[in-house]
mmCIF file of the N, C-alpha and C atoms, coordinates in Angstrom:
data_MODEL
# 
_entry.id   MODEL 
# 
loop_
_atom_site.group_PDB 
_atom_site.id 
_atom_site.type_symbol 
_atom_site.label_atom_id 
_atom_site.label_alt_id 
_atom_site.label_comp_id 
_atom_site.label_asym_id 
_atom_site.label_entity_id 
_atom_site.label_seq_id 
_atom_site.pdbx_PDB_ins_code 
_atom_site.Cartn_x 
_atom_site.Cartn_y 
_atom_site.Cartn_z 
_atom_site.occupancy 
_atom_site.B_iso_or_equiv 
_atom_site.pdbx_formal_charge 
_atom_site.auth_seq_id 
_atom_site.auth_comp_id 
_atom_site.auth_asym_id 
_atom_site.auth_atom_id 
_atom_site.pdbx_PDB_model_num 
ATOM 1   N N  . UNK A 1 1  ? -99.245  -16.255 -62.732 1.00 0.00 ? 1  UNK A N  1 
ATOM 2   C CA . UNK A 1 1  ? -97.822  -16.147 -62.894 1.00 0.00 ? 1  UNK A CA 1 
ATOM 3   C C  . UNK A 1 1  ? -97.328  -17.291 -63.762 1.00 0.00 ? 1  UNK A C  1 
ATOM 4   N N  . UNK A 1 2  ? -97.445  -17.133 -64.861 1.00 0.00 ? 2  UNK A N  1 
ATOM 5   C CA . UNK A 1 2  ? -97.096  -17.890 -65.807 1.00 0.00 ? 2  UNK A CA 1 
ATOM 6   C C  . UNK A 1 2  ? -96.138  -17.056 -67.084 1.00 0.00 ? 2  UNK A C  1 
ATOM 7   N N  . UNK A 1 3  ? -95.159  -18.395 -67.776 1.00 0.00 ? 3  UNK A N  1 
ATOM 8   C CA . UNK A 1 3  ? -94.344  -17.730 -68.740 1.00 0.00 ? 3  UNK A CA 1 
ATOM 9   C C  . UNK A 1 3  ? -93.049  -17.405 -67.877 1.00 0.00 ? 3  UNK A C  1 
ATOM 10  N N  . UNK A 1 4  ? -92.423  -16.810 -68.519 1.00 0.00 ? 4  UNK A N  1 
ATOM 11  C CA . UNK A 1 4  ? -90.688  -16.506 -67.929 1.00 0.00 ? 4  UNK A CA 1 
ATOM 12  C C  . UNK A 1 4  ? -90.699  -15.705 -67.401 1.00 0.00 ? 4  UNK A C  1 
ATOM 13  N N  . UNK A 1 5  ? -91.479  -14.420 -66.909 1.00 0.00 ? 5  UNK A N  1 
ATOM 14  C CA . UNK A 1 5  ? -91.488  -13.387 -66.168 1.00 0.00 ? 5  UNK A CA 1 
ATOM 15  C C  . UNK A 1 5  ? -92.704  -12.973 -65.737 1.00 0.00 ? 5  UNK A C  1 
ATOM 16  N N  . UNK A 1 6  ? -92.579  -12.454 -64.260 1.00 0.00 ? 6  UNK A N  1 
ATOM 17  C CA . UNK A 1 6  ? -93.725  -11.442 -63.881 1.00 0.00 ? 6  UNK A CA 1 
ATOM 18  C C  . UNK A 1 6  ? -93.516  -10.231 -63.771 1.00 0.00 ? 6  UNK A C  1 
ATOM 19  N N  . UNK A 1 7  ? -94.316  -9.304  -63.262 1.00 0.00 ? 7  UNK A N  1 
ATOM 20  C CA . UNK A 1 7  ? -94.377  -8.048  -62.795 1.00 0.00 ? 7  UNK A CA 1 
ATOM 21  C C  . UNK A 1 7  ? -95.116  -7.746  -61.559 1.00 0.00 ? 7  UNK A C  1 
ATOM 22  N N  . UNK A 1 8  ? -94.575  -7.715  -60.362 1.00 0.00 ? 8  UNK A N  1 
ATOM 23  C CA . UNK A 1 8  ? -95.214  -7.635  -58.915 1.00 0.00 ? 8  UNK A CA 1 
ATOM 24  C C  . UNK A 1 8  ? -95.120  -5.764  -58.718 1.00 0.00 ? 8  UNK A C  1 
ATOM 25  N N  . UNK A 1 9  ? -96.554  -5.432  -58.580 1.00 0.00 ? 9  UNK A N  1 
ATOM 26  C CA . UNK A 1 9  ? -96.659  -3.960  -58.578 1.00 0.00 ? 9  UNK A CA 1 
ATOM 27  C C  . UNK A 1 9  ? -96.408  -3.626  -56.823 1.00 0.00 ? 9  UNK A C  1 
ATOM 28  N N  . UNK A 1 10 ? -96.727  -4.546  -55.794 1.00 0.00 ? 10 UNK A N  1 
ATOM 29  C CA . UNK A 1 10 ? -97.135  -4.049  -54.417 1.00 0.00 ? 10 UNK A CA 1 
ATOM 30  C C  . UNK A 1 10 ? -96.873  -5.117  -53.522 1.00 0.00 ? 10 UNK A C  1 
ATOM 31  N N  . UNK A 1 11 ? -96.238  -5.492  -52.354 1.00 0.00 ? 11 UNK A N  1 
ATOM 32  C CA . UNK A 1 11 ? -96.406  -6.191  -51.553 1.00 0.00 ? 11 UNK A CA 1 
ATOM 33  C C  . UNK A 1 11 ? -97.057  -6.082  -50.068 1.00 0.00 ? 11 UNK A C  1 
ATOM 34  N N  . UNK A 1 12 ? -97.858  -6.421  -49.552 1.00 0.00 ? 12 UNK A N  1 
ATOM 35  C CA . UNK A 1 12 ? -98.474  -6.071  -48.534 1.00 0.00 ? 12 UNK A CA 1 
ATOM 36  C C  . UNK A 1 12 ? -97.602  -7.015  -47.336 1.00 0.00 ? 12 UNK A C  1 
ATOM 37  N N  . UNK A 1 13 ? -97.007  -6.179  -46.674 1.00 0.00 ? 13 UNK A N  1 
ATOM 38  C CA . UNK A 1 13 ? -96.262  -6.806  -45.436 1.00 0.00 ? 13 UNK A CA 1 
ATOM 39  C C  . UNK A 1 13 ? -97.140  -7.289  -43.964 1.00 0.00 ? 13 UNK A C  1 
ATOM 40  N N  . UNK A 1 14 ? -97.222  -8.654  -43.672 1.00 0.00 ? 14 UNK A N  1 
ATOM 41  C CA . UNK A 1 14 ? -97.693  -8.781  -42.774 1.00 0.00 ? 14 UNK A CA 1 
ATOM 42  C C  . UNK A 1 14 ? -97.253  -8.262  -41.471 1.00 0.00 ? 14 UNK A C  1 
ATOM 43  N N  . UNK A 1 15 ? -98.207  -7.965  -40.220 1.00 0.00 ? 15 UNK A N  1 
ATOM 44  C CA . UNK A 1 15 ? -97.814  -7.395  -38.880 1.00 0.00 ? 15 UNK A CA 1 
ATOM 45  C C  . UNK A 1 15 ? -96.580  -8.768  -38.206 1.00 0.00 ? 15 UNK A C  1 
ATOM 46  N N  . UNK A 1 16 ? -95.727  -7.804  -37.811 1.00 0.00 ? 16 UNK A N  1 
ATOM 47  C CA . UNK A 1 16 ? -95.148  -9.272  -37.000 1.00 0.00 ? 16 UNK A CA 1 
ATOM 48  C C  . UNK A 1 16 ? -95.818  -9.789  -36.104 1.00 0.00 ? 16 UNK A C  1 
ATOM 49  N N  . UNK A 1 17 ? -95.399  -11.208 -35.526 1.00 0.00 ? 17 UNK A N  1 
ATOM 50  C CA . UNK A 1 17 ? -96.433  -11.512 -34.764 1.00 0.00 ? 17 UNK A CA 1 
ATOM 51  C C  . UNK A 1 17 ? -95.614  -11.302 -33.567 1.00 0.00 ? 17 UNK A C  1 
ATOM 52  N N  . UNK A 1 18 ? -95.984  -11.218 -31.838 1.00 0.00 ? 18 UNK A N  1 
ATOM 53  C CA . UNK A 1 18 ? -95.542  -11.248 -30.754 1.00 0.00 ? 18 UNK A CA 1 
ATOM 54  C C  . UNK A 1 18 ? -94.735  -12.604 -30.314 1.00 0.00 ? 18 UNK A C  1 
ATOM 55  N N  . UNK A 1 19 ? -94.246  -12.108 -29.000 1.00 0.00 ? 19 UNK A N  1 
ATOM 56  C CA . UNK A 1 19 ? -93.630  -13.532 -28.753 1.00 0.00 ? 19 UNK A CA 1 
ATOM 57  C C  . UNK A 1 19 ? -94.402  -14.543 -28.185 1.00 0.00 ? 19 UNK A C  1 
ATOM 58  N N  . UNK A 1 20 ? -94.052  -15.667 -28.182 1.00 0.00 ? 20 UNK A N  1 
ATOM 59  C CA . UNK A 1 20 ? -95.025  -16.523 -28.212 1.00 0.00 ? 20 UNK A CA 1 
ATOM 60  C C  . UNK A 1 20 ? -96.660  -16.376 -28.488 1.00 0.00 ? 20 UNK A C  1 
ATOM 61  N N  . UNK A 1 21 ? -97.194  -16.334 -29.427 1.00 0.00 ? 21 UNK A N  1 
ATOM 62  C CA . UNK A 1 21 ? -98.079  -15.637 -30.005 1.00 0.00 ? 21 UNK A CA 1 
ATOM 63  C C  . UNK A 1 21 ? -98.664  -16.610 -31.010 1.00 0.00 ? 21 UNK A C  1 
ATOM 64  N N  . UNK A 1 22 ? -97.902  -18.024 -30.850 1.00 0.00 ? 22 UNK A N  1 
ATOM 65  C CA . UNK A 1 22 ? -98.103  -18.975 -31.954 1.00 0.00 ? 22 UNK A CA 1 
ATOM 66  C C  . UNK A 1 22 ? -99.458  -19.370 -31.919 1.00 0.00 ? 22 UNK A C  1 
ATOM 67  N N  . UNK A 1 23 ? -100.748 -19.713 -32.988 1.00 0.00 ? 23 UNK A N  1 
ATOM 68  C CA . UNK A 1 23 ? -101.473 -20.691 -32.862 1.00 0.00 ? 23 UNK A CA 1 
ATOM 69  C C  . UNK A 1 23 ? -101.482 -21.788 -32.140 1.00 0.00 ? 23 UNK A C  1 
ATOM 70  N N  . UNK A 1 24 ? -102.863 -22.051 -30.975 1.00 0.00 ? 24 UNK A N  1 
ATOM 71  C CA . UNK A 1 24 ? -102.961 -23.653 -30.373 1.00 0.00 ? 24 UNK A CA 1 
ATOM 72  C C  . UNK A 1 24 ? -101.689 -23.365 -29.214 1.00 0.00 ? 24 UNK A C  1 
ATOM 73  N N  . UNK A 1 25 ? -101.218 -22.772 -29.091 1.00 0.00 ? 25 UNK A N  1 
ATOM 74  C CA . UNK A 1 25 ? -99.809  -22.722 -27.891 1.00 0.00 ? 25 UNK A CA 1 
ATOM 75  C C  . UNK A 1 25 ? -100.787 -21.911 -26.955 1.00 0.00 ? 25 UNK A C  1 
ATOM 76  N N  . UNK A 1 26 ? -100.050 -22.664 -25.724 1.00 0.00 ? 26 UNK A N  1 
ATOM 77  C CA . UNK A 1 26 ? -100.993 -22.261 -23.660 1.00 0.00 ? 26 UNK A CA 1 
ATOM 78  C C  . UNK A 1 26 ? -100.194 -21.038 -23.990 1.00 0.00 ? 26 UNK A C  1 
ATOM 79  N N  . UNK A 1 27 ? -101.051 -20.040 -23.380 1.00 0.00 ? 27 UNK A N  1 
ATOM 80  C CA . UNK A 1 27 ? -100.847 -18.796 -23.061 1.00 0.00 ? 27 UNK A CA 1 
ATOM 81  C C  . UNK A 1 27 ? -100.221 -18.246 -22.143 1.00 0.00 ? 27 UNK A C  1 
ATOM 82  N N  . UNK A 1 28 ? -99.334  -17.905 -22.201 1.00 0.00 ? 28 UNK A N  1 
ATOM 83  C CA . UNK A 1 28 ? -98.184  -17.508 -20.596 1.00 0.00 ? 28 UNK A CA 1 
ATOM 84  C C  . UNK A 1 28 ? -98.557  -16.157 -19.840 1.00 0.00 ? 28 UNK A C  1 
ATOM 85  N N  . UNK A 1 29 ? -99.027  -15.339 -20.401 1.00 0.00 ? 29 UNK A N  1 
ATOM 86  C CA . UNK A 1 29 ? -99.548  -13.969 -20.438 1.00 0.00 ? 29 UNK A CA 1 
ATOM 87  C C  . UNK A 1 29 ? -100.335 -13.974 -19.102 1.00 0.00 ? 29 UNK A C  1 
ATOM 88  N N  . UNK A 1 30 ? -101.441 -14.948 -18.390 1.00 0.00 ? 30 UNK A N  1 
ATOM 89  C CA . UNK A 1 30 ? -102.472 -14.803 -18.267 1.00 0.00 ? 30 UNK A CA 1 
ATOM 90  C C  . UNK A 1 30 ? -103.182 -16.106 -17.394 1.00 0.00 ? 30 UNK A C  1 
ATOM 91  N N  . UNK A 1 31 ? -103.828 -16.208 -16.780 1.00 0.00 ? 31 UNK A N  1 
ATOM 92  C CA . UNK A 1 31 ? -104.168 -17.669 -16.156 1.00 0.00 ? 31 UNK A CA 1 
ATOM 93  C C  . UNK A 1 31 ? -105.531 -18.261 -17.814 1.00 0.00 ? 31 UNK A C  1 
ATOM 94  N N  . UNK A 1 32 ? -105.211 -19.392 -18.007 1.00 0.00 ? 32 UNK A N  1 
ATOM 95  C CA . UNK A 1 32 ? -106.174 -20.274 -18.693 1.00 0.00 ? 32 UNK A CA 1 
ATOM 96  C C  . UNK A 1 32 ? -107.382 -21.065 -18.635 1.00 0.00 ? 32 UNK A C  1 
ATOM 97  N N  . UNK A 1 33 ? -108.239 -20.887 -18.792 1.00 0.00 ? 33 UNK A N  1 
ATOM 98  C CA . UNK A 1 33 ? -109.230 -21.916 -18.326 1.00 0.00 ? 33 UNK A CA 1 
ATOM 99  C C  . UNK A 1 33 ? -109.356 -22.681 -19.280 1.00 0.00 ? 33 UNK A C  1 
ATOM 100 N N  . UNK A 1 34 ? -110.351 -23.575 -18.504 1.00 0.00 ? 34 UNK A N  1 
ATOM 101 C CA . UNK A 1 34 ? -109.890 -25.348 -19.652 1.00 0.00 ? 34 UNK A CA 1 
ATOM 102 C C  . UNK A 1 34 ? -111.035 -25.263 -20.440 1.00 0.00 ? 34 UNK A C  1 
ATOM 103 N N  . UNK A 1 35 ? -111.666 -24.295 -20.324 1.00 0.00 ? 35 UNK A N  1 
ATOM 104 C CA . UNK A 1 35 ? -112.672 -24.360 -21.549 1.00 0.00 ? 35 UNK A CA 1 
ATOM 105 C C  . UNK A 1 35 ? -112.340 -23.671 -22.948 1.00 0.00 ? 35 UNK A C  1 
ATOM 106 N N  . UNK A 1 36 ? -111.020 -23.228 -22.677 1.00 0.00 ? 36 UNK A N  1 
ATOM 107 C CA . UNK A 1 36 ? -109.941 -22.561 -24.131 1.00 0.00 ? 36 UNK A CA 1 
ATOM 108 C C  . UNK A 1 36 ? -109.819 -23.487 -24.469 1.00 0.00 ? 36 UNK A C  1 
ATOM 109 N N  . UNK A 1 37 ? -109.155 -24.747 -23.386 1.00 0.00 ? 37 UNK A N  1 
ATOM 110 C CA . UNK A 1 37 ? -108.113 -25.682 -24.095 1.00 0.00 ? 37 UNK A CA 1 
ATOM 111 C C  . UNK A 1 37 ? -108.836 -26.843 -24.412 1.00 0.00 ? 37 UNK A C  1 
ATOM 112 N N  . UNK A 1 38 ? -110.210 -27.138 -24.446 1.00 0.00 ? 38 UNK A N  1 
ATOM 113 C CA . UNK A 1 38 ? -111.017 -27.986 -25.023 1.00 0.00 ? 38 UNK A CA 1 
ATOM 114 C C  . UNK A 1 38 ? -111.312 -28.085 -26.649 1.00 0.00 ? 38 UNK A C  1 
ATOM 115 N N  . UNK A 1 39 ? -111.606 -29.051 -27.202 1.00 0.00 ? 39 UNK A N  1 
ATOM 116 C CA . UNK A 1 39 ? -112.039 -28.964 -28.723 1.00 0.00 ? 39 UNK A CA 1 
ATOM 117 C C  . UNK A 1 39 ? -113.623 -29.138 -28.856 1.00 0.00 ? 39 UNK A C  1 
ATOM 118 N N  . UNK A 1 40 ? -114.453 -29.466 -28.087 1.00 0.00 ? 40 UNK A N  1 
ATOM 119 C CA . UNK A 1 40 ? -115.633 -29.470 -27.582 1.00 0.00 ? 40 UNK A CA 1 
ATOM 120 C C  . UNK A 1 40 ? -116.346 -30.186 -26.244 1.00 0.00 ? 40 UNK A C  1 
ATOM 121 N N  . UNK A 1 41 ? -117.742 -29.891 -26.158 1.00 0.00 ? 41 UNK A N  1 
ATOM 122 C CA . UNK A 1 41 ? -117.538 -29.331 -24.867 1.00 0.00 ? 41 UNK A CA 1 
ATOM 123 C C  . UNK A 1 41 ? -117.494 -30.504 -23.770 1.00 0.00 ? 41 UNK A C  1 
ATOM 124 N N  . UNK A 1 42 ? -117.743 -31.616 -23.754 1.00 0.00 ? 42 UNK A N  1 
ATOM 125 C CA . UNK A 1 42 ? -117.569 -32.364 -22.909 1.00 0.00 ? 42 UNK A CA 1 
ATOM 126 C C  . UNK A 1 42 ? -116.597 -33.441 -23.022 1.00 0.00 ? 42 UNK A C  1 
ATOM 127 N N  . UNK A 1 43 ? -115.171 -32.593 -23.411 1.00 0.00 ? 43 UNK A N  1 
ATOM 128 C CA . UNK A 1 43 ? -114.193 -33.640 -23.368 1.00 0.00 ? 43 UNK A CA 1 
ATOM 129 C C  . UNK A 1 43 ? -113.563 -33.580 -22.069 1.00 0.00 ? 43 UNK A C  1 
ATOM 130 N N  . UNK A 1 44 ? -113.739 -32.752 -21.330 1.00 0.00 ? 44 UNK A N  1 
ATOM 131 C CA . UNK A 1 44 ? -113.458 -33.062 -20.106 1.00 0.00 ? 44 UNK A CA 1 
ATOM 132 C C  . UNK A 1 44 ? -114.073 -33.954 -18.801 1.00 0.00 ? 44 UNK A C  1 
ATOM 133 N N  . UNK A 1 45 ? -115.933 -35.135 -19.470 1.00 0.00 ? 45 UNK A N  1 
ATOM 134 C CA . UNK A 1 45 ? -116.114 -35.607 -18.448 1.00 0.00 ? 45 UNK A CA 1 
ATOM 135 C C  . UNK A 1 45 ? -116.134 -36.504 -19.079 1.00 0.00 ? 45 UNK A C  1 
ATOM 136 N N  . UNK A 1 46 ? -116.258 -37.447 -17.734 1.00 0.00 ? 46 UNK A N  1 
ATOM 137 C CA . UNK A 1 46 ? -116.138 -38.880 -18.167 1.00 0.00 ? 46 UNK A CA 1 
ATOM 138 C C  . UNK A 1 46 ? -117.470 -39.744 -17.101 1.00 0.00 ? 46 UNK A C  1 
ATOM 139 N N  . UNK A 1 47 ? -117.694 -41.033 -17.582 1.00 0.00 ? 47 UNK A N  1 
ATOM 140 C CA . UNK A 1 47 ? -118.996 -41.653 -17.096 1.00 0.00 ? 47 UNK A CA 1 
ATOM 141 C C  . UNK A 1 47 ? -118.228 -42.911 -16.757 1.00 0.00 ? 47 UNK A C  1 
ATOM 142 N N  . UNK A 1 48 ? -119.451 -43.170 -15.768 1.00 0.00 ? 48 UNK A N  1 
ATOM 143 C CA . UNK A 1 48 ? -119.091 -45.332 -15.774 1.00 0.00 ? 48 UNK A CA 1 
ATOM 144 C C  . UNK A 1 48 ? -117.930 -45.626 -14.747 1.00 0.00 ? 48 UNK A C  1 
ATOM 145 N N  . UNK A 1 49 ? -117.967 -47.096 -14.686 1.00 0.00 ? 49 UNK A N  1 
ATOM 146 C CA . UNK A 1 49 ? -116.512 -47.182 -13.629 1.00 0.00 ? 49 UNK A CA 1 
ATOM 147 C C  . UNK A 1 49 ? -115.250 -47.362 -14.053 1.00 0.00 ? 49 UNK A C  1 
ATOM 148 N N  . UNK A 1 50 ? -115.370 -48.052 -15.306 1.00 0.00 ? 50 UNK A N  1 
ATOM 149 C CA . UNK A 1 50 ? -113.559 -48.007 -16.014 1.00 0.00 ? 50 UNK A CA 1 
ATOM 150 C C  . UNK A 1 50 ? -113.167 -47.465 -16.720 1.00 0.00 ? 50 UNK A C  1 
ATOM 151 N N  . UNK A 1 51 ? -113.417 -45.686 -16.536 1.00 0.00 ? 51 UNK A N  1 
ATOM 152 C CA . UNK A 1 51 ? -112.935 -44.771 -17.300 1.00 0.00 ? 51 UNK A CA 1 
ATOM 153 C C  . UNK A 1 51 ? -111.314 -44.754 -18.271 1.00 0.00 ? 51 UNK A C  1 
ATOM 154 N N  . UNK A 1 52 ? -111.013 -44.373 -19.135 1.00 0.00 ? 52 UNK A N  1 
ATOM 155 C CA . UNK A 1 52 ? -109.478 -44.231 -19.201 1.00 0.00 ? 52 UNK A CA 1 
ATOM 156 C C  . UNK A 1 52 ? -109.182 -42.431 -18.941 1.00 0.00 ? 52 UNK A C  1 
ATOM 157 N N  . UNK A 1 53 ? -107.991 -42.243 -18.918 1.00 0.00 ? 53 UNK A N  1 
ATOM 158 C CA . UNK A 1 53 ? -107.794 -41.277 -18.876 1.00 0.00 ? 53 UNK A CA 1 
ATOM 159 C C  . UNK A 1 53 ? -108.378 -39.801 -19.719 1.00 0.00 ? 53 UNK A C  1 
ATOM 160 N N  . UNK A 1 54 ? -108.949 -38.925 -19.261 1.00 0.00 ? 54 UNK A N  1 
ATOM 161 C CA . UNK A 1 54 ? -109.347 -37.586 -19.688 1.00 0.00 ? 54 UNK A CA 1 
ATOM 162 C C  . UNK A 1 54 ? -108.040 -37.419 -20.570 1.00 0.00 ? 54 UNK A C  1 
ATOM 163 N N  . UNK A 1 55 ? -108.223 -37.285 -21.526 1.00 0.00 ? 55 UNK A N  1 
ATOM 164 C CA . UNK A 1 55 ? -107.385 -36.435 -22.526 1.00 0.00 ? 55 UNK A CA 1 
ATOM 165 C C  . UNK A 1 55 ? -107.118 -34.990 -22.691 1.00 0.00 ? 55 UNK A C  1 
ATOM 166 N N  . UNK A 1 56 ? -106.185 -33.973 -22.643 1.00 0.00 ? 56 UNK A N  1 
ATOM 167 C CA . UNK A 1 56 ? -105.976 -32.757 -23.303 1.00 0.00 ? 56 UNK A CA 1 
ATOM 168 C C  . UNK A 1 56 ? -104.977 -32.304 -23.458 1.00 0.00 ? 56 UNK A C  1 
ATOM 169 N N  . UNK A 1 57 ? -104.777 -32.431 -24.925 1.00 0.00 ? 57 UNK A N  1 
ATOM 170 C CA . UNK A 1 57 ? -103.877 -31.879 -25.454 1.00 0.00 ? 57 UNK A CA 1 
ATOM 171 C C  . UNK A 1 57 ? -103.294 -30.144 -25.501 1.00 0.00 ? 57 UNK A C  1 
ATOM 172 N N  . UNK A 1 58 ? -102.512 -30.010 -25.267 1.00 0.00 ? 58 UNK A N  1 
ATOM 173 C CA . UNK A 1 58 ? -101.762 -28.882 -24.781 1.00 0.00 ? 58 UNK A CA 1 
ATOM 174 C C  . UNK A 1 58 ? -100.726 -28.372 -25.579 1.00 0.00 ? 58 UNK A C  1 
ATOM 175 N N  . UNK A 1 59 ? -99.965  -27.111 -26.217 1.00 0.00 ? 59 UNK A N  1 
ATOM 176 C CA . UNK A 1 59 ? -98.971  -27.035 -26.933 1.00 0.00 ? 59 UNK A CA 1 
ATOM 177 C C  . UNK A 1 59 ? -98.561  -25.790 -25.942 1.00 0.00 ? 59 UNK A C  1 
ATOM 178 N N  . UNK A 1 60 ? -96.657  -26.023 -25.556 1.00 0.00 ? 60 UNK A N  1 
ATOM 179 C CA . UNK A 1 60 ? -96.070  -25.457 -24.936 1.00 0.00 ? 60 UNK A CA 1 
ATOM 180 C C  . UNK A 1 60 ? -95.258  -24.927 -26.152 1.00 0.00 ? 60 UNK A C  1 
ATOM 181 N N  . UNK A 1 61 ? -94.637  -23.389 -25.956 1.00 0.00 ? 61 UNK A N  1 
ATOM 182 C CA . UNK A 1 61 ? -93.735  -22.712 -26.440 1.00 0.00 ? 61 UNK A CA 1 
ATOM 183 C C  . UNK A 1 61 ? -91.873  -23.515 -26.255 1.00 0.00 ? 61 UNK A C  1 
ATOM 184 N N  . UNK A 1 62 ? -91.795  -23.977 -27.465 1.00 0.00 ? 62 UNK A N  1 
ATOM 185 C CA . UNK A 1 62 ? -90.327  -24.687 -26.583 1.00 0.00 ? 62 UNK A CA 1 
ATOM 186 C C  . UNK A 1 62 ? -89.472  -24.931 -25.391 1.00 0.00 ? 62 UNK A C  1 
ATOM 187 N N  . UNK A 1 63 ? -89.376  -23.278 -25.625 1.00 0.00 ? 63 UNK A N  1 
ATOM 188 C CA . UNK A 1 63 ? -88.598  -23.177 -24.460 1.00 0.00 ? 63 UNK A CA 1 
ATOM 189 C C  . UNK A 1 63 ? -88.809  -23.166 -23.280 1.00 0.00 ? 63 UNK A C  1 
ATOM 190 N N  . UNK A 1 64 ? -90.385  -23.685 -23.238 1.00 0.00 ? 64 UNK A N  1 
ATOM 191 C CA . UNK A 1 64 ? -91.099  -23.737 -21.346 1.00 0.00 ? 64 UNK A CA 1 
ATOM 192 C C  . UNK A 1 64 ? -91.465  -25.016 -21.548 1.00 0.00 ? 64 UNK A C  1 
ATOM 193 N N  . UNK A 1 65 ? -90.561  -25.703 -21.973 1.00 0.00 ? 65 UNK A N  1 
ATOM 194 C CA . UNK A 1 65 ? -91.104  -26.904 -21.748 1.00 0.00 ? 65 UNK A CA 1 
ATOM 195 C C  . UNK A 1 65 ? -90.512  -27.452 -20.187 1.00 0.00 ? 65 UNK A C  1 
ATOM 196 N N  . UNK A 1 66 ? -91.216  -28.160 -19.751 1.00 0.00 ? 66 UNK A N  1 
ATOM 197 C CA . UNK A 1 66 ? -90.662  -28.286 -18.289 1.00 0.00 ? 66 UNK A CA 1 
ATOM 198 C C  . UNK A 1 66 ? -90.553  -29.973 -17.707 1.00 0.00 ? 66 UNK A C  1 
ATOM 199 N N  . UNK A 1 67 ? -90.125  -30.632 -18.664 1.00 0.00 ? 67 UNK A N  1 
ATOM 200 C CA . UNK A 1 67 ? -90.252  -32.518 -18.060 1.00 0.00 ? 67 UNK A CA 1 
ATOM 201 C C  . UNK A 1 67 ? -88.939  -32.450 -16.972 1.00 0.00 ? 67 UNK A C  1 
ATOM 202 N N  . UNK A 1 68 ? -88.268  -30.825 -16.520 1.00 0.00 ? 68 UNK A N  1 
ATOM 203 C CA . UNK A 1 68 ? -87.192  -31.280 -15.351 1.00 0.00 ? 68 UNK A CA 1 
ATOM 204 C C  . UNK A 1 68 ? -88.170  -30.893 -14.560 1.00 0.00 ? 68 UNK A C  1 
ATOM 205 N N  . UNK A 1 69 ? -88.884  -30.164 -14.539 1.00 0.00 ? 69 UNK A N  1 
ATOM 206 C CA . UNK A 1 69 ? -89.751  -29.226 -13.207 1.00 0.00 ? 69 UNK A CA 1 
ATOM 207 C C  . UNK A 1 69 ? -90.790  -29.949 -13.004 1.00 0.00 ? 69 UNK A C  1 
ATOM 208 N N  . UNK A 1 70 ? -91.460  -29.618 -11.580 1.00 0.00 ? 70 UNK A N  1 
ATOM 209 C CA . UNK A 1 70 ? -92.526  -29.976 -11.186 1.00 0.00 ? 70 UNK A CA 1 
ATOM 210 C C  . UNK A 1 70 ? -93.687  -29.947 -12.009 1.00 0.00 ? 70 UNK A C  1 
ATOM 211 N N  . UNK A 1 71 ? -93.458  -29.333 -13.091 1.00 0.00 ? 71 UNK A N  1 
ATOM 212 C CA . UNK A 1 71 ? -94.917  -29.354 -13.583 1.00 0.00 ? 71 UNK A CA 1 
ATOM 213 C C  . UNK A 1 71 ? -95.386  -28.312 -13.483 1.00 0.00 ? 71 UNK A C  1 
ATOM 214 N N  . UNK A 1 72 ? -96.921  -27.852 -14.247 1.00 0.00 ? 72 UNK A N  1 
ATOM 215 C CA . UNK A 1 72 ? -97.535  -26.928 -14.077 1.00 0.00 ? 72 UNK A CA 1 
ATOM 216 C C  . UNK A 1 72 ? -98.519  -26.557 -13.425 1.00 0.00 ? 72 UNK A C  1 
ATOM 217 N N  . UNK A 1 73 ? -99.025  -25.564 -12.369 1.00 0.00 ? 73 UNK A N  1 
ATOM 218 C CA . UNK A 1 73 ? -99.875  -25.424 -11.326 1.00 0.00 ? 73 UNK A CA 1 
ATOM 219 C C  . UNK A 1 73 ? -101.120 -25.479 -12.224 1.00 0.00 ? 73 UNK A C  1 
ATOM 220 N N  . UNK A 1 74 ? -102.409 -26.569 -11.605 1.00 0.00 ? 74 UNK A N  1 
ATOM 221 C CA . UNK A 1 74 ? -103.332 -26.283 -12.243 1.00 0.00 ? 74 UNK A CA 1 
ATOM 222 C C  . UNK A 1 74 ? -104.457 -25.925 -11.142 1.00 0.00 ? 74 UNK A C  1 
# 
């Protein structure tokens, strides 16, 4: 697409996507296991006596975000 003009013969329309349906976002649909929400496989253990905290990162759909509520049942 170069020069002062094109000519677009066809556009291929993507499917919409569902709701909450985003990439990397917890799944509401469905119970989760933490072996989805891992990036490989033993980030969930830890060794030794002065561990720091287990890490996992999580992406909530905005609007469930919940820092008034108890939290989420795990």
């Amino acid at each position: 697409m170069t020069g002062r003009s094109a000519s677009i013969e066809a556009i291929n329309k993507l499917p919409l996507r569902k709701a909450y349906d985003a990439p990397r976002w917890l799944r509401g649909d469905r119970p989760v296991h933490f072996d989805e929400l891992t990036d490989y496989p033993t980030q969930l253990q830890a060794e030794g006596l002065n561990n720091g905290p287990i890490k996992l990162n999580i992406r909530f759909a905005p609007d469930l975000f919940t820092w008034r509520e108890k939290g989420i049942p795990i």
